[in-house]
mmCIF file of the N, C-alpha and C atoms, coordinates in Angstrom:
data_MODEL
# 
_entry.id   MODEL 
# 
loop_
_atom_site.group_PDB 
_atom_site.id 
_atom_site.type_symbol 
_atom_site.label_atom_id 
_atom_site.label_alt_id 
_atom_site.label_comp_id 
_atom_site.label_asym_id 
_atom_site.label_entity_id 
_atom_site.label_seq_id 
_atom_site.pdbx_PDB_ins_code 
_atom_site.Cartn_x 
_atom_site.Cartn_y 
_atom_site.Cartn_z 
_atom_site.occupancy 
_atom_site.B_iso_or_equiv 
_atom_site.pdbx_formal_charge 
_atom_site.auth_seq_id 
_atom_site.auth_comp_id 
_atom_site.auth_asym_id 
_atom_site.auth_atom_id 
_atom_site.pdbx_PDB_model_num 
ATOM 1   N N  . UNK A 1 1  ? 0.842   -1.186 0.000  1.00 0.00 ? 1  UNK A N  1 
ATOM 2   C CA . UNK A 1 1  ? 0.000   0.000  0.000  1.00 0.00 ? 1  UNK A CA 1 
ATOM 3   C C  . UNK A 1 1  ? 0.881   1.240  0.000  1.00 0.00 ? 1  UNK A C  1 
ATOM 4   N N  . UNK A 1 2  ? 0.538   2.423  -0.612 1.00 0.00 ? 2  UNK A N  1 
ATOM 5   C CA . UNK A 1 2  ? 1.492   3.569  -0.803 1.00 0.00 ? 2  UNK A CA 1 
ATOM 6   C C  . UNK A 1 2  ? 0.923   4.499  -0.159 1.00 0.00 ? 2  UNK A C  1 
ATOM 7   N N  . UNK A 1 3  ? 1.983   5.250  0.479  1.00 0.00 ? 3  UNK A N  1 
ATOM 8   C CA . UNK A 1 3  ? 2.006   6.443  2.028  1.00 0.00 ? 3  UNK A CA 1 
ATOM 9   C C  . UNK A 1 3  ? 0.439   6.980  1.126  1.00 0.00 ? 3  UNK A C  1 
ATOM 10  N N  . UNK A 1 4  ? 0.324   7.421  -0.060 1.00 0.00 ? 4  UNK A N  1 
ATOM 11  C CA . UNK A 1 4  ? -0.979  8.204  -0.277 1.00 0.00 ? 4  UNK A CA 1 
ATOM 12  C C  . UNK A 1 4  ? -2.498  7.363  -0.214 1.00 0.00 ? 4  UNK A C  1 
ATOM 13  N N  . UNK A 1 5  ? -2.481  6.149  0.100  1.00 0.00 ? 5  UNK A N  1 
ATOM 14  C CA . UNK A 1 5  ? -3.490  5.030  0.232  1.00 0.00 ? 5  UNK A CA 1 
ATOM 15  C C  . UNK A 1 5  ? -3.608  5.473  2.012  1.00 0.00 ? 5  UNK A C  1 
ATOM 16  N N  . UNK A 1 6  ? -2.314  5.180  2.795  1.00 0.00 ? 6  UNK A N  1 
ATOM 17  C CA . UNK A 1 6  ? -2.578  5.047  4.243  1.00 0.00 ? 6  UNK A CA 1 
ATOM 18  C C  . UNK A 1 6  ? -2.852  6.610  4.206  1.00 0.00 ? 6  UNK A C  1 
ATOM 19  N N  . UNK A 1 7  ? -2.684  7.505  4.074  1.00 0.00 ? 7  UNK A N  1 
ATOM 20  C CA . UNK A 1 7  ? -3.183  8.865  4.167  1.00 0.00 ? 7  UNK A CA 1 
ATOM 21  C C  . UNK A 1 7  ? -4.927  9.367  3.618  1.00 0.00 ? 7  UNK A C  1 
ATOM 22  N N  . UNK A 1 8  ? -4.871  8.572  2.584  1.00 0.00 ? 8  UNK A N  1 
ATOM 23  C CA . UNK A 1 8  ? -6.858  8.491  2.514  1.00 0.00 ? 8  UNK A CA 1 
ATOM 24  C C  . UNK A 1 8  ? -7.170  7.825  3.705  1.00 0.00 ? 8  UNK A C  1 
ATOM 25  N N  . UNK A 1 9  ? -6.432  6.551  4.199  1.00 0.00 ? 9  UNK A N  1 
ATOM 26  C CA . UNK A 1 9  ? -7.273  5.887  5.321  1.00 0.00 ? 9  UNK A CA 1 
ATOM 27  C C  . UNK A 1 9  ? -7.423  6.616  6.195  1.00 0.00 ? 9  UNK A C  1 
ATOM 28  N N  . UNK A 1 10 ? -6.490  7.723  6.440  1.00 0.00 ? 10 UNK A N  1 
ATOM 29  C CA . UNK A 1 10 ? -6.537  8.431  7.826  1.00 0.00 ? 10 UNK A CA 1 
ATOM 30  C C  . UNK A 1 10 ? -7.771  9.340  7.927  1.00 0.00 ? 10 UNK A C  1 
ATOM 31  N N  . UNK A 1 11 ? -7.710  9.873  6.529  1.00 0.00 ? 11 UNK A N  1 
ATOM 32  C CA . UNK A 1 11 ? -8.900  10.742 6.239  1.00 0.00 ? 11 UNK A CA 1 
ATOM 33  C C  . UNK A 1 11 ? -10.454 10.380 6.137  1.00 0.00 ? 11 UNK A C  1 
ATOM 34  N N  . UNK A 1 12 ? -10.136 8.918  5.570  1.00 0.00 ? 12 UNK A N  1 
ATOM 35  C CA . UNK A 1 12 ? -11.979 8.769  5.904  1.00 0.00 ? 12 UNK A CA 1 
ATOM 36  C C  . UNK A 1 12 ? -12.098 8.277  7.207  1.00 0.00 ? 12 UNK A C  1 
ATOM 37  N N  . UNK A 1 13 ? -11.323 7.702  7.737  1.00 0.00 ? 13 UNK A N  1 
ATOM 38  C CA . UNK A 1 13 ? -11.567 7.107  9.138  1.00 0.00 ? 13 UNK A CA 1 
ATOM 39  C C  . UNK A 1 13 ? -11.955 7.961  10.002 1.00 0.00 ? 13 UNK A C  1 
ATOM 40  N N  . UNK A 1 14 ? -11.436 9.367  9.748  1.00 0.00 ? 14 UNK A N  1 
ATOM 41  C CA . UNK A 1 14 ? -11.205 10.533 10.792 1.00 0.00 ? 14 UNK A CA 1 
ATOM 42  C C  . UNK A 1 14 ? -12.882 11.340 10.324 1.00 0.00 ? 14 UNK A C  1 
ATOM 43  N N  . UNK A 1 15 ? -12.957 11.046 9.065  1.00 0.00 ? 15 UNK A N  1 
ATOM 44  C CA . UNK A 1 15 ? -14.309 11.843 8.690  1.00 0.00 ? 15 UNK A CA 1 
ATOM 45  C C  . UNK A 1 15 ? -15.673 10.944 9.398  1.00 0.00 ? 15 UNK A C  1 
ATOM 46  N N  . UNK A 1 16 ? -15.521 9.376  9.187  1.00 0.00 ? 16 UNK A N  1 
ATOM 47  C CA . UNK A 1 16 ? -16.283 8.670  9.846  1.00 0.00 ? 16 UNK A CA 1 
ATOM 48  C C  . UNK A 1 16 ? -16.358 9.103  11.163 1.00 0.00 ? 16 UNK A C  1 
ATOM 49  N N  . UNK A 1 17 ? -15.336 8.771  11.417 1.00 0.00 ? 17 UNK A N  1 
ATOM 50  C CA . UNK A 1 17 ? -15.350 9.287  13.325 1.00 0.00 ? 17 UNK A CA 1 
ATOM 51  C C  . UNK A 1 17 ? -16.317 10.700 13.136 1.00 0.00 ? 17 UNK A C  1 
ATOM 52  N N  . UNK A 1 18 ? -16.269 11.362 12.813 1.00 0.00 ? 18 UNK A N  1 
ATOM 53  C CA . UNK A 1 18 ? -17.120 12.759 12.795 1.00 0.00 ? 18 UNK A CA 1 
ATOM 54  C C  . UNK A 1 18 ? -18.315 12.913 12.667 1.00 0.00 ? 18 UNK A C  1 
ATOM 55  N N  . UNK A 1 19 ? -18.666 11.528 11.769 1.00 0.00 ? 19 UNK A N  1 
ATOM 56  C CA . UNK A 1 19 ? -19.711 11.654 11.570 1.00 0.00 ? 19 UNK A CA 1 
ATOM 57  C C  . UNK A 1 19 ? -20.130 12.342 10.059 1.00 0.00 ? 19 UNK A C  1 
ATOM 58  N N  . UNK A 1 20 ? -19.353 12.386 9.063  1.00 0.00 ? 20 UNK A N  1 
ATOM 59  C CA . UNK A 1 20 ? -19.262 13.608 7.787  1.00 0.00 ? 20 UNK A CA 1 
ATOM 60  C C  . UNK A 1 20 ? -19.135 12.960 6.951  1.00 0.00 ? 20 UNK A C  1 
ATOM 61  N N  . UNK A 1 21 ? -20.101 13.404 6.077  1.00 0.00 ? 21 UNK A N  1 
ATOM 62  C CA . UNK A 1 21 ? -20.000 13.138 4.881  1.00 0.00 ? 21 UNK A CA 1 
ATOM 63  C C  . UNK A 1 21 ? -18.871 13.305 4.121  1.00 0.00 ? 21 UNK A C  1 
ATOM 64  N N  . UNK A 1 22 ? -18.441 12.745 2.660  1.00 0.00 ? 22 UNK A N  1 
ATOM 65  C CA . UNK A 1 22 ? -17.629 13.749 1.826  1.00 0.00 ? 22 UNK A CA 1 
ATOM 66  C C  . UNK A 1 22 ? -17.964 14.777 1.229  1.00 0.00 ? 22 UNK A C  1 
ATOM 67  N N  . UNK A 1 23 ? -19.352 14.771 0.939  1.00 0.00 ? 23 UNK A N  1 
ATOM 68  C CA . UNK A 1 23 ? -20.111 16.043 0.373  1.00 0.00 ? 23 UNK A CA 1 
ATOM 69  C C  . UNK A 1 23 ? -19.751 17.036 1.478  1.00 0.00 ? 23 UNK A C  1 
ATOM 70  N N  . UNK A 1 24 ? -19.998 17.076 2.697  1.00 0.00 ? 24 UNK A N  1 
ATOM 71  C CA . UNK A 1 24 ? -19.565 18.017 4.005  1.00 0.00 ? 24 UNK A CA 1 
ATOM 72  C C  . UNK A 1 24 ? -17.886 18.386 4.215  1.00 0.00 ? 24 UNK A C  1 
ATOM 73  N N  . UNK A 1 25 ? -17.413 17.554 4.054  1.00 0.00 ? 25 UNK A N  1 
ATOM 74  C CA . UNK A 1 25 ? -16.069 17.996 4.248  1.00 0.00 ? 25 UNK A CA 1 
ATOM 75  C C  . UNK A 1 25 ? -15.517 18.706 2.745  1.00 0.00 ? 25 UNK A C  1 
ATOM 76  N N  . UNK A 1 26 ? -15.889 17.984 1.816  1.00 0.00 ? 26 UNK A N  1 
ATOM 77  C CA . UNK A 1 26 ? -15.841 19.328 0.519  1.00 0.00 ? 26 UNK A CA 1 
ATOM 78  C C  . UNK A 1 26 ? -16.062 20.532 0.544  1.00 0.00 ? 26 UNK A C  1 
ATOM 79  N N  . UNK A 1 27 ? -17.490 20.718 0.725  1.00 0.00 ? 27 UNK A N  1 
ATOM 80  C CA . UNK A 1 27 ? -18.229 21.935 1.416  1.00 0.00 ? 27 UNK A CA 1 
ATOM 81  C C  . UNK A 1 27 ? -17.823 22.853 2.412  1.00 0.00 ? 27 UNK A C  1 
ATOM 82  N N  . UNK A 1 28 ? -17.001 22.627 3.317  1.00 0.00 ? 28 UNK A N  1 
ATOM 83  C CA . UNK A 1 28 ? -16.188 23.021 4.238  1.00 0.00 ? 28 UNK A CA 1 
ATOM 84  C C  . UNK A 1 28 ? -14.657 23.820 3.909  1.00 0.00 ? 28 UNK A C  1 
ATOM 85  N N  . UNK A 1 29 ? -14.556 22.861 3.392  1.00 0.00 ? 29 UNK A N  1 
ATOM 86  C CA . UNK A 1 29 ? -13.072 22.956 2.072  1.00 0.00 ? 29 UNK A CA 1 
ATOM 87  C C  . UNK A 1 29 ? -12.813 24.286 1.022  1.00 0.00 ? 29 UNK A C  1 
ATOM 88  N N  . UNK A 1 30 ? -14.430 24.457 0.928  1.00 0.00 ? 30 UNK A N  1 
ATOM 89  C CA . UNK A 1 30 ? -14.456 25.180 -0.324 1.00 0.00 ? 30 UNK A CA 1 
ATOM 90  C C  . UNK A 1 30 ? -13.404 24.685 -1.493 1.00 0.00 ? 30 UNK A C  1 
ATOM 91  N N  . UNK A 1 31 ? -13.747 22.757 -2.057 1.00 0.00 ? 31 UNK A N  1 
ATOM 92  C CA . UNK A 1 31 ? -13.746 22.497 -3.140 1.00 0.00 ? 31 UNK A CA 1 
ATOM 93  C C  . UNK A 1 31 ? -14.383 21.034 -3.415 1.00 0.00 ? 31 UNK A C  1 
ATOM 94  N N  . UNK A 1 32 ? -14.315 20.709 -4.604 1.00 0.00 ? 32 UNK A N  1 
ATOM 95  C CA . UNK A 1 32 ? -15.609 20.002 -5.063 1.00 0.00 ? 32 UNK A CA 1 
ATOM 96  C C  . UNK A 1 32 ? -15.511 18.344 -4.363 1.00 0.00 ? 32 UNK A C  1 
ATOM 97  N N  . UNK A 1 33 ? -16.428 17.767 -4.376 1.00 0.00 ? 33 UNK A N  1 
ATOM 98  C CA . UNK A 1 33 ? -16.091 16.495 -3.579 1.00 0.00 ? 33 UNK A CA 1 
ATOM 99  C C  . UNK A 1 33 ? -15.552 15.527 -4.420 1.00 0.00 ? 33 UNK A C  1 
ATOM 100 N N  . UNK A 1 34 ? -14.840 15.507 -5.538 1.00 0.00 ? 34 UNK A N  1 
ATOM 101 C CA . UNK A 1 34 ? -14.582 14.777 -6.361 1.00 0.00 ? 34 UNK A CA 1 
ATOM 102 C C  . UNK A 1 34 ? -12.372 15.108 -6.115 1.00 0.00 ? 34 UNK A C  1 
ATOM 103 N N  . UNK A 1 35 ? -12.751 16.644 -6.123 1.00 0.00 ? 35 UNK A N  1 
ATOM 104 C CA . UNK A 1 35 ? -11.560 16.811 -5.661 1.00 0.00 ? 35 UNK A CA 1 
ATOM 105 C C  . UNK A 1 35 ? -10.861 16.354 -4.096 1.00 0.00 ? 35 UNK A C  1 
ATOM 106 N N  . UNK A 1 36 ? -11.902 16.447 -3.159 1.00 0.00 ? 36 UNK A N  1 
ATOM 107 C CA . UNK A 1 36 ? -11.629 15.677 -1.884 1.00 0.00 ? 36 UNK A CA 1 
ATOM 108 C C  . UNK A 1 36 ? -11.763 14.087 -2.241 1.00 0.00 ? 36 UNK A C  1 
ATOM 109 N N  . UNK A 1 37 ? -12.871 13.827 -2.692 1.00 0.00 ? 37 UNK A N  1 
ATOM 110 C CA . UNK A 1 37 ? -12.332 11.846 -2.776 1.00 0.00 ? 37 UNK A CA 1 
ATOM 111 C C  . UNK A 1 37 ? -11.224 11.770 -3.439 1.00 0.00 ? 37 UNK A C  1 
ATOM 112 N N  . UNK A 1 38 ? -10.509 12.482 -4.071 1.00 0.00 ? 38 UNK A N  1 
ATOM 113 C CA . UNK A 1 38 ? -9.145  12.225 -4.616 1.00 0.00 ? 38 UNK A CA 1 
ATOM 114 C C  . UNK A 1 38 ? -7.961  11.783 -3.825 1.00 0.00 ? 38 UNK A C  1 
ATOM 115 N N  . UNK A 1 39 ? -8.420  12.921 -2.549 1.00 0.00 ? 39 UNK A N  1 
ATOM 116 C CA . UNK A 1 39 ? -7.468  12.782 -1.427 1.00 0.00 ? 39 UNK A CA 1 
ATOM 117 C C  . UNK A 1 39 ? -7.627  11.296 -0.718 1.00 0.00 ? 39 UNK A C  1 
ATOM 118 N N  . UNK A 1 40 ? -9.048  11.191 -0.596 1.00 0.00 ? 40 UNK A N  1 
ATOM 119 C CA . UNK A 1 40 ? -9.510  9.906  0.538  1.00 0.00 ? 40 UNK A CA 1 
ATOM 120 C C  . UNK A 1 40 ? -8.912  8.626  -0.076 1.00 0.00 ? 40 UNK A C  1 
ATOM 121 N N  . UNK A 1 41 ? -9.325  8.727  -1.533 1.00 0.00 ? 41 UNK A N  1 
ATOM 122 C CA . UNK A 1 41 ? -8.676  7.222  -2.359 1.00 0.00 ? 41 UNK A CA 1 
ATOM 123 C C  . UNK A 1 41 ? -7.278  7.503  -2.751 1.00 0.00 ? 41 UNK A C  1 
ATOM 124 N N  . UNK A 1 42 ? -6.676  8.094  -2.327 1.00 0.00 ? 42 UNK A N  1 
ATOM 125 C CA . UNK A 1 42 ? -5.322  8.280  -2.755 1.00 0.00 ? 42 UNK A CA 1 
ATOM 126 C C  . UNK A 1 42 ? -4.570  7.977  -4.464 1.00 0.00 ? 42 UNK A C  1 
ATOM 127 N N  . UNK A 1 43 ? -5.653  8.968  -4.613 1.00 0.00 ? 43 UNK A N  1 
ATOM 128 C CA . UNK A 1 43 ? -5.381  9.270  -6.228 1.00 0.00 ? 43 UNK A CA 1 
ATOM 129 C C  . UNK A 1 43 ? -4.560  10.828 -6.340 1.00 0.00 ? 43 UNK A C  1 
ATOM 130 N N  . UNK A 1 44 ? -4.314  11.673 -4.884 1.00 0.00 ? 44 UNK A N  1 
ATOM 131 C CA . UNK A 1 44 ? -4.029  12.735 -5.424 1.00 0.00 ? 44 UNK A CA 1 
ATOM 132 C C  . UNK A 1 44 ? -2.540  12.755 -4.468 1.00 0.00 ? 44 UNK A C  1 
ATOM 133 N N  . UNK A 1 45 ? -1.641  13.064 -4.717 1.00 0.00 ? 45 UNK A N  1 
ATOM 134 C CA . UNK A 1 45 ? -0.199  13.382 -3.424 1.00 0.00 ? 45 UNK A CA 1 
ATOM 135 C C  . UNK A 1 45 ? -0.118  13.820 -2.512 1.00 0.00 ? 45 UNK A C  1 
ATOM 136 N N  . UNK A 1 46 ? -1.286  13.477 -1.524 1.00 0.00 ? 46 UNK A N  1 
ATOM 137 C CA . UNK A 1 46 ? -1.389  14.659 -0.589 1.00 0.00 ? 46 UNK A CA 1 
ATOM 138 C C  . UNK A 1 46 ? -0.133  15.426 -0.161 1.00 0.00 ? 46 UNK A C  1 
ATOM 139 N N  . UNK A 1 47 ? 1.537   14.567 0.103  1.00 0.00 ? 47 UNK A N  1 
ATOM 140 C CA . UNK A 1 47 ? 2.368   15.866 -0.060 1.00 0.00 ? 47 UNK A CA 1 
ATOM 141 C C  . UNK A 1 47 ? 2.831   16.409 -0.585 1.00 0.00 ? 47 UNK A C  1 
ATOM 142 N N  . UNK A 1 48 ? 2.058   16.612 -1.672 1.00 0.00 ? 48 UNK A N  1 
ATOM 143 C CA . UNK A 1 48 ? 2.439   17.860 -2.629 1.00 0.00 ? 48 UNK A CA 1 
ATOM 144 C C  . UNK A 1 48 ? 1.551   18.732 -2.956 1.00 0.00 ? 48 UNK A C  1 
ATOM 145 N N  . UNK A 1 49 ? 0.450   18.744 -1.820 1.00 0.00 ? 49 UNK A N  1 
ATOM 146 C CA . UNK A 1 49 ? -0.822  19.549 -2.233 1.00 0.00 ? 49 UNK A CA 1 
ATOM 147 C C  . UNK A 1 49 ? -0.180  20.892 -1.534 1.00 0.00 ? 49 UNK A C  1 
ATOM 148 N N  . UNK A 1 50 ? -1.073  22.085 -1.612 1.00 0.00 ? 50 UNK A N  1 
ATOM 149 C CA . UNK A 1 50 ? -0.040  23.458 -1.060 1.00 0.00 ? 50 UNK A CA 1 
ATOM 150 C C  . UNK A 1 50 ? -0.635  22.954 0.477  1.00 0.00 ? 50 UNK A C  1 
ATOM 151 N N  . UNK A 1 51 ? 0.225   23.808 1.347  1.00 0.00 ? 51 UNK A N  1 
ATOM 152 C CA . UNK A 1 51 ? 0.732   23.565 2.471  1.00 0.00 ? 51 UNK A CA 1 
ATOM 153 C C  . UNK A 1 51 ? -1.329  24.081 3.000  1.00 0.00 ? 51 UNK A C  1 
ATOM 154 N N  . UNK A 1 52 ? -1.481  25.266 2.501  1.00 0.00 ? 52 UNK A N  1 
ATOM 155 C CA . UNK A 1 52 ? -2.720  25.917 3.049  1.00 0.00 ? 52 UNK A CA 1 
ATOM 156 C C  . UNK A 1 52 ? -4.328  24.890 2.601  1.00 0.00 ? 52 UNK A C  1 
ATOM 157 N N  . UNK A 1 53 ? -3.692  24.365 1.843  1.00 0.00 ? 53 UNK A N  1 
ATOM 158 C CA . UNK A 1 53 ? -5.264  23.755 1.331  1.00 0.00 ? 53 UNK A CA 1 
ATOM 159 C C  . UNK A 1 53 ? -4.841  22.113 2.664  1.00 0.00 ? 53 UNK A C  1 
ATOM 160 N N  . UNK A 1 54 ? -3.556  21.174 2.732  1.00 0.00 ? 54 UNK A N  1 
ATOM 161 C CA . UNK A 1 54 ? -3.297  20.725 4.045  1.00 0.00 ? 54 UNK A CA 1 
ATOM 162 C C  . UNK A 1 54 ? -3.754  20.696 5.091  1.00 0.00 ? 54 UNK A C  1 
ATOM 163 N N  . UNK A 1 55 ? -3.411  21.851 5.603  1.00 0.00 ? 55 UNK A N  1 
ATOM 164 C CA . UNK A 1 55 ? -3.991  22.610 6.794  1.00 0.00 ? 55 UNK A CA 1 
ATOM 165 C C  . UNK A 1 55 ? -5.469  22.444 7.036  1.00 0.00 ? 55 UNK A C  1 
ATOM 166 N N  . UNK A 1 56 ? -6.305  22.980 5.873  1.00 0.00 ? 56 UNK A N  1 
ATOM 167 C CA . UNK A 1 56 ? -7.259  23.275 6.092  1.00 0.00 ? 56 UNK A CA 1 
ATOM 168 C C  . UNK A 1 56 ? -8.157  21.759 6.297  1.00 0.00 ? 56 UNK A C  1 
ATOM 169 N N  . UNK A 1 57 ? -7.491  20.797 5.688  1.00 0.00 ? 57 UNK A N  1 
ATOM 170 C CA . UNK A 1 57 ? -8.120  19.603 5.481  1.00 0.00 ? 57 UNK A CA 1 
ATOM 171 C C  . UNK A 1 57 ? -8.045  19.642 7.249  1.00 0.00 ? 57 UNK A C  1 
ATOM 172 N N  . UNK A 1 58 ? -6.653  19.578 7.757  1.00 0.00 ? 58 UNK A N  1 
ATOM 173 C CA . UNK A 1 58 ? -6.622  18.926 8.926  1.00 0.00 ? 58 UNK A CA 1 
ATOM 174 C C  . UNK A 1 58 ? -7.481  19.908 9.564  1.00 0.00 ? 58 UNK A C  1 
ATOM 175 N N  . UNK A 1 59 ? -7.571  20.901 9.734  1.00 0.00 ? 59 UNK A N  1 
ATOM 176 C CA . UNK A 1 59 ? -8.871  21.763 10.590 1.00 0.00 ? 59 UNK A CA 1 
ATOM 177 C C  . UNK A 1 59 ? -10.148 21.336 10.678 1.00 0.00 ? 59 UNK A C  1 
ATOM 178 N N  . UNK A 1 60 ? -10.604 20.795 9.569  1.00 0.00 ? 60 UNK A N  1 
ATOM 179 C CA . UNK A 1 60 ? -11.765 20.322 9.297  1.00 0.00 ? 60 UNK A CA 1 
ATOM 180 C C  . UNK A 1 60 ? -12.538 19.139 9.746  1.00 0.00 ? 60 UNK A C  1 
ATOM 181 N N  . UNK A 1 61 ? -11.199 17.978 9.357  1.00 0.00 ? 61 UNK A N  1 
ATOM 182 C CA . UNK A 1 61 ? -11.131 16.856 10.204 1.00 0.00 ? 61 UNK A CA 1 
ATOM 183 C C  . UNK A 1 61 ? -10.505 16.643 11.642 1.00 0.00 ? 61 UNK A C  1 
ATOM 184 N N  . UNK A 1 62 ? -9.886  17.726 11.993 1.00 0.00 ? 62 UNK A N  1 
ATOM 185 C CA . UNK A 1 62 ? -9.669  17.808 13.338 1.00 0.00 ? 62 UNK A CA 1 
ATOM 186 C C  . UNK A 1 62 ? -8.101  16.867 13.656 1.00 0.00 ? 62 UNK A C  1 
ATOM 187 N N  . UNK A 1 63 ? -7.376  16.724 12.408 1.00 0.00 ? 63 UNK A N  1 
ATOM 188 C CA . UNK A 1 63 ? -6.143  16.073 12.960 1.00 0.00 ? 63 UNK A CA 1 
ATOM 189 C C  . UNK A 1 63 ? -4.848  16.922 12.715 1.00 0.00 ? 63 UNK A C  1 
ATOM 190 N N  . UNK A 1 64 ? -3.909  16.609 13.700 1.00 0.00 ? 64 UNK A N  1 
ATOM 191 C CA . UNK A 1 64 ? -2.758  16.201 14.158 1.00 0.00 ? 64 UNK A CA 1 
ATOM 192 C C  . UNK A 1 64 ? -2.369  16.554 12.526 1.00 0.00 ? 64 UNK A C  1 
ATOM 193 N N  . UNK A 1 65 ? -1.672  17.892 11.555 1.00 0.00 ? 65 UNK A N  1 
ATOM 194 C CA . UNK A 1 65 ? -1.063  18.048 10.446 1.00 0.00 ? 65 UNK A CA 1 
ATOM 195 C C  . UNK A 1 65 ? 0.517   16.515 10.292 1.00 0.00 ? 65 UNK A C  1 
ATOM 196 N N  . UNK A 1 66 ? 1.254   16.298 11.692 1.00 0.00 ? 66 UNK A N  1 
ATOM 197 C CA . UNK A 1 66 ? 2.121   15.340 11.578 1.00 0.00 ? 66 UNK A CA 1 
ATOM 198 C C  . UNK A 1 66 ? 1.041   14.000 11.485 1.00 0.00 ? 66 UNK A C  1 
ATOM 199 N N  . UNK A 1 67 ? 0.305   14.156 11.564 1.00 0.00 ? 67 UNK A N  1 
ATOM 200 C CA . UNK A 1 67 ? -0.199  12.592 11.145 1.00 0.00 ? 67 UNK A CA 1 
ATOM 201 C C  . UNK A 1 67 ? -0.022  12.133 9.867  1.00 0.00 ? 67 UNK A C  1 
ATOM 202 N N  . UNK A 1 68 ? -0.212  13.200 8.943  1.00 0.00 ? 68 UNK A N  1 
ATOM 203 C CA . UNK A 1 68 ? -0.329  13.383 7.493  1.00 0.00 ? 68 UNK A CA 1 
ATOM 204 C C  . UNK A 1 68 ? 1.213   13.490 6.913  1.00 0.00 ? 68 UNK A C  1 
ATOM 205 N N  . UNK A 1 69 ? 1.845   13.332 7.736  1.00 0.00 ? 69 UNK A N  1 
ATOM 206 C CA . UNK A 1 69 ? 3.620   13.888 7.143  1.00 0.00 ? 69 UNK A CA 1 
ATOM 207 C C  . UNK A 1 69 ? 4.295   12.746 6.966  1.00 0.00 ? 69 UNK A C  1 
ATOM 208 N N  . UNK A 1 70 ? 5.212   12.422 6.385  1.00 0.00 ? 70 UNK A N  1 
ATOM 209 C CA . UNK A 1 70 ? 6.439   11.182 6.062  1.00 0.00 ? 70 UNK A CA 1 
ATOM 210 C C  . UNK A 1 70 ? 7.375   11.051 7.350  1.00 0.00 ? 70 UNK A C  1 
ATOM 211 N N  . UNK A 1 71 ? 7.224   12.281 8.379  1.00 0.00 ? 71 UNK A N  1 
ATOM 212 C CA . UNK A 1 71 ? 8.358   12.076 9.135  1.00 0.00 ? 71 UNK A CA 1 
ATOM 213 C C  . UNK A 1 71 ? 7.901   11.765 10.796 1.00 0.00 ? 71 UNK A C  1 
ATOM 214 N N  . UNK A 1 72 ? 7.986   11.993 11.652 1.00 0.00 ? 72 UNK A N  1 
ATOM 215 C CA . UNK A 1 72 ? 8.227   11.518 13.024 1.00 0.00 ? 72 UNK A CA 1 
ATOM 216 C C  . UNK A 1 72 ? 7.524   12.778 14.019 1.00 0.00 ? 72 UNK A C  1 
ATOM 217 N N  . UNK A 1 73 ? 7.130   13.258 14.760 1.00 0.00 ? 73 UNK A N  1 
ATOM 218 C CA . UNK A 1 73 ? 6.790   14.004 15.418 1.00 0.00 ? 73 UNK A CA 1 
ATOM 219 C C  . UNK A 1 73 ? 8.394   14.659 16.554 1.00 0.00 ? 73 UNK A C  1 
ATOM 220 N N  . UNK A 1 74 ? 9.384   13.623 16.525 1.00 0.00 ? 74 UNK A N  1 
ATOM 221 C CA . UNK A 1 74 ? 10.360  13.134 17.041 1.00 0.00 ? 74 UNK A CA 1 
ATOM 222 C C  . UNK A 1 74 ? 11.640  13.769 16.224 1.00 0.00 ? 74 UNK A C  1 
ATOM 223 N N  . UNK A 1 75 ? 11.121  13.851 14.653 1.00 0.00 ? 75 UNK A N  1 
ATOM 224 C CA . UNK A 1 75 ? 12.461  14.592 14.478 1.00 0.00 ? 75 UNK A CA 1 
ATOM 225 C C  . UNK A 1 75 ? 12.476  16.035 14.141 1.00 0.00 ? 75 UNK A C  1 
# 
């Protein structure tokens, strides 16, 4: 499985936990839900998306931006 597969998992798991739709977390986003399932199925790089549209995901879903990172909280 590739880091952008376990990084959708984090994201729908975290949206489930919420209770949210993808239509809702798009909506939130201010962009289309086709462009967010991109992220969830790991069709899109999440690290190479800009740093601010990132962010905003994790605001939304309420996580931890190092959850989403390649590296360690540690280094």
């Amino acid at each position: 499985m590739t880091r952008d597969k376990d990084i959708g998992k984090i994201l729908r798991s975290r949206r489930l936990e919420l209770g949210m739709t993808q239509e809702q977390v798009a909506l939130k986003l201010g962009m289309s839900i086709h462009q967010y399932q991109r992220y969830e199925y790991g069709e899109h790089r999440f690290p190479n998306i800009p740093m601010r549209i990132g962010l905003r995901v994790c605001t939304v879903l309420e996580l931890d931006p190092f959850e989403l990172l390649p590296i360690s909280k540690d280094e």
